[in-house]
N, C-alpha and C positions, 0 to 999 in steps of 0.2 A: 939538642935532639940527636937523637943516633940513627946512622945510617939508613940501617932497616925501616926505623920511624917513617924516615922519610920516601922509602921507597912505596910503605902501606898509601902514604897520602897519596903518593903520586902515579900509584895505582889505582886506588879509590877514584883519586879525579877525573882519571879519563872513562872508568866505567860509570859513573853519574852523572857524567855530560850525556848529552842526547846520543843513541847510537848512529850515527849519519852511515853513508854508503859505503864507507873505508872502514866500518867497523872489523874487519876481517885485518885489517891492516893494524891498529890499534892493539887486538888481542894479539896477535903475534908479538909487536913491539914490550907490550906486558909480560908474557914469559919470556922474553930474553932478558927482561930487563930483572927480573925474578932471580933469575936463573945464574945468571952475569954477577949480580948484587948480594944475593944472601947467601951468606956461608955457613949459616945452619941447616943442616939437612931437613930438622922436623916443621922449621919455619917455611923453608921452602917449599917444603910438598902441601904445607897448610893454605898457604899464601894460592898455590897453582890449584889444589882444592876448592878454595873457596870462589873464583869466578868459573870454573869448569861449568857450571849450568849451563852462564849465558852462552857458551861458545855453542853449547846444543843448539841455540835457536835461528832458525832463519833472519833476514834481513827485517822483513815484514815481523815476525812474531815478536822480535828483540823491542822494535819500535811501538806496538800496541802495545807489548808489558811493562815499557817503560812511561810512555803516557798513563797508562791506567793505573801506574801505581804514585809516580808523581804530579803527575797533572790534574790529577781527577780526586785527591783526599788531601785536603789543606794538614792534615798532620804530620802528611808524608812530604810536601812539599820542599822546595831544594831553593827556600830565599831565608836565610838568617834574620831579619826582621822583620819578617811574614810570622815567623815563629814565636817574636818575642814580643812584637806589638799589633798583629793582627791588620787590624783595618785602620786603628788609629795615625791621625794626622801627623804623628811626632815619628813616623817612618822615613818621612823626607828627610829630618836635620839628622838621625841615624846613620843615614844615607852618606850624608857629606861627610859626619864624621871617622866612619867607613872608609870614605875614601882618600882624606884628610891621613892616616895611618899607612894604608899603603903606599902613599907617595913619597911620606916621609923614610919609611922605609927602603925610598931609592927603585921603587915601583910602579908600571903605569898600568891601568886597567885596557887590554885589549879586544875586541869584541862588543857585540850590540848588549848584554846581559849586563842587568843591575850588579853593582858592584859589590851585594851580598851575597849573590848565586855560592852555591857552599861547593859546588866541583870548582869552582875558580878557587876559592876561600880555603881548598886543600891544597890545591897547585900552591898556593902565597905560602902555606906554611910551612910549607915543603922546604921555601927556600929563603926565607927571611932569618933576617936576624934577630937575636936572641932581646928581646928591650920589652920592660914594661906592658906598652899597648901591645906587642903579640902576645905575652902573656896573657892579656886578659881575652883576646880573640879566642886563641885557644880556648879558654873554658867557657866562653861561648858558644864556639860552634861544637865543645863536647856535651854542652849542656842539649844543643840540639840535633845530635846525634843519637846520645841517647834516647831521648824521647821516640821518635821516628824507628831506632829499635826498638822501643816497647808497643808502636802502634803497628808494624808491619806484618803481614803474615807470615809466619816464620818460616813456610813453602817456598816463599815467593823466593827466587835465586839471586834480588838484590839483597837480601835481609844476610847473605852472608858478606856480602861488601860492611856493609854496618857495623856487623857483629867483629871483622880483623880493626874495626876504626876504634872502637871502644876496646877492646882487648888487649889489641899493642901499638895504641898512640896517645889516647885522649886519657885525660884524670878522670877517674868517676865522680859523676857530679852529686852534691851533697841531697837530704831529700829538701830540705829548703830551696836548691836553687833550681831545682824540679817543679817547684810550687810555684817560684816567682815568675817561672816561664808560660805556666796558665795563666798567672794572676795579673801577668802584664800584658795579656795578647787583650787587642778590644775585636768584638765581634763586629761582623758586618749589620749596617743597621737595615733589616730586613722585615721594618713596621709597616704596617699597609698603606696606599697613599691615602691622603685627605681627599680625595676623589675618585669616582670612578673613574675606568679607561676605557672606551668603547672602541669593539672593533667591528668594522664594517664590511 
């Protein structure tokens, strides 16, 4: 993976983790790190481009549009196996084997967040080594990147975060494995109970 690749990820990762209170701290550390890193002039100004929105927004505004755009629409959501299996039971051994790859990779998972969370899952690819199972992560989490670009509003000032992840890091994903990523999410079962519920 080349330099740049890796600086798109590791840009990407810190603007799709939650915006906490040091966000002002963050965006800085990302234009230096921009700026410091990419020697192509048109990448650079693209790259400082594309998050320039969020820096528009207050602390408070940053953290509603980030809830409302991943917290609140299961298509935009930021868990890798949320995307590919939904609500089905076969999330959990996903899970292990998830994490089962990064360790082997000489990796630990730091933080209380599921070991799919995709801003963690940019940070790993950032910096892992070149082997089979990242290969296939990779076109994983490009599978579900794309998607999330195709569902986001294209206003919304995260959807230019998306659009540098797909453009200049991730493979385009085939239409087949576009399909299998519907085809394999299972819906939540949202049938009515065998009983009323009274409330008093």
């Amino acid at each position: 993976m080349k330099q740049e690749q890796r600086v798109v990820l590791v840009m990407a990762s810190r603007l799709l983790g939650y915006p906490s209170e040091d966000f002002d701290k963050v965006k800085n550390d990302i234009k230096k790190l921009i700026e410091e890193t990419i020697e192509e002039t048109l990448l650079r100004e693209e790259l400082l481009h594309a998050y320039t929105p969020l820096t528009r927004l207050g602390s408070t505004e940053i953290q509603e549009l980030y809830v409302e755009t991943f917290d609140l629409k299961s298509r935009l959501g930021l868990y890798l196996t949320a995307h590919e299996l939904g609500d089905s039971n076969k999330r959990g051994a996903a899970l292990i084997k998830l994490q089962k790859v990064i360790n082997q990779s000489g990796f630990e998972r730091v933080g209380e967040e599921l070991v799919d969370y995709i801003p963690m899952l940019l940070e790993f690819l950032a910096v892992a080594p070149n082997k089979p199972d990242t290969e296939r992560l990779t076109k994983r989490v490009a599978v579900a990147i794309t998607y999330m670009l195709e569902n986001i509003n294209k206003e919304n000032p995260y959807a230019k975060i998306l659009e540098m992840l797909v453009k200049h890091v991730f493979p385009t994903p085939t239409k087949e494995e576009m399909k299998q990523l519907e085809a394999g999410r299972e819906k939540a079962d949202l049938e009515e109970l065998p009983y009323p519920i009274m409330y008093q």
